[in-house]
N, C-alpha and C positions, 0 to 999 in steps of 0.2 A: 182133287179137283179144286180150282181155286177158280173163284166166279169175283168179278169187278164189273162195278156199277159205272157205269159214265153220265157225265151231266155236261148240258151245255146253259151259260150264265152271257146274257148275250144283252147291252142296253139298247135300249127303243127309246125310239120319240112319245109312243101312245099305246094303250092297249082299250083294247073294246069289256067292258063290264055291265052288264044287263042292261045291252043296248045300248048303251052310251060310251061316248071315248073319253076317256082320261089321258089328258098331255102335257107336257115339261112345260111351265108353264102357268098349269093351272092354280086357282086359289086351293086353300083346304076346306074351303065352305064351299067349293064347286065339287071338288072330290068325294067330299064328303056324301056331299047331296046324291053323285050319280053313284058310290061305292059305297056308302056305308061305311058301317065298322070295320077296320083293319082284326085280322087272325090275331095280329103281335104287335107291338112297338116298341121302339129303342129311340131313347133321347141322348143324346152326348153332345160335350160341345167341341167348337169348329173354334182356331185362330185364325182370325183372317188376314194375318200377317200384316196391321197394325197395331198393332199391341190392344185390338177388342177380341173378345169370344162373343159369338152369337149358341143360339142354341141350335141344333139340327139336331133331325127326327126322324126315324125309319121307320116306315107304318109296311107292314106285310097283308100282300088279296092274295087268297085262294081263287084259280077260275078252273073247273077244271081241274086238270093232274099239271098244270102250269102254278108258278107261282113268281108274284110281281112284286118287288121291291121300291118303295116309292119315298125317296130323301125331299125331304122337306127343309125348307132353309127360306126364314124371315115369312112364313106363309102361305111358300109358292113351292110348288113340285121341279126340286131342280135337274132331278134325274130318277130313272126306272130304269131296272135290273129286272131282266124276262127270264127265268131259272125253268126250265122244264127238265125231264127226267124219263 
């Protein structure tokens, strides 16, 4: 018997977090505020194809059996990856 998981990895504009929404967008002092502490994070860096690197930042929420990916770039939430299972 051979069993396979599937997942779907889907980005959003926003997701809802104890009561509050979190959107592309936001500060990390606003995220912070309405999400708390991320499960996980990952720093690395980005070229932004001027010859600078800035830093970007993957913070990971639990909500639920969802899980939200949240890149941070210069402060601001520049995208979320909605991963459910």
């Amino acid at each position: 018997m051979i069993s396979t998981q599937l997942y779907a990895a889907v980005e959003t504009n926003c997701f809802r977090i104890h009561n509050d929404i979190i959107s592309v967008g936001d500060s990390i002092s606003q995220m912070i505020s309405k999400a708390g502490n991320p499960i996980s994070q990952h720093s690395y860096m980005l070229d932004t194809g001027n010859n600078t690197l800035i830093t970007a930042t993957d913070l990971v929420y639990q909500v639920g059996n969802e899980i939200y990916t949240l890149s941070m770039q210069e402060g601001r939430v520049t995208r979320i990856i909605w991963d459910r299972s």
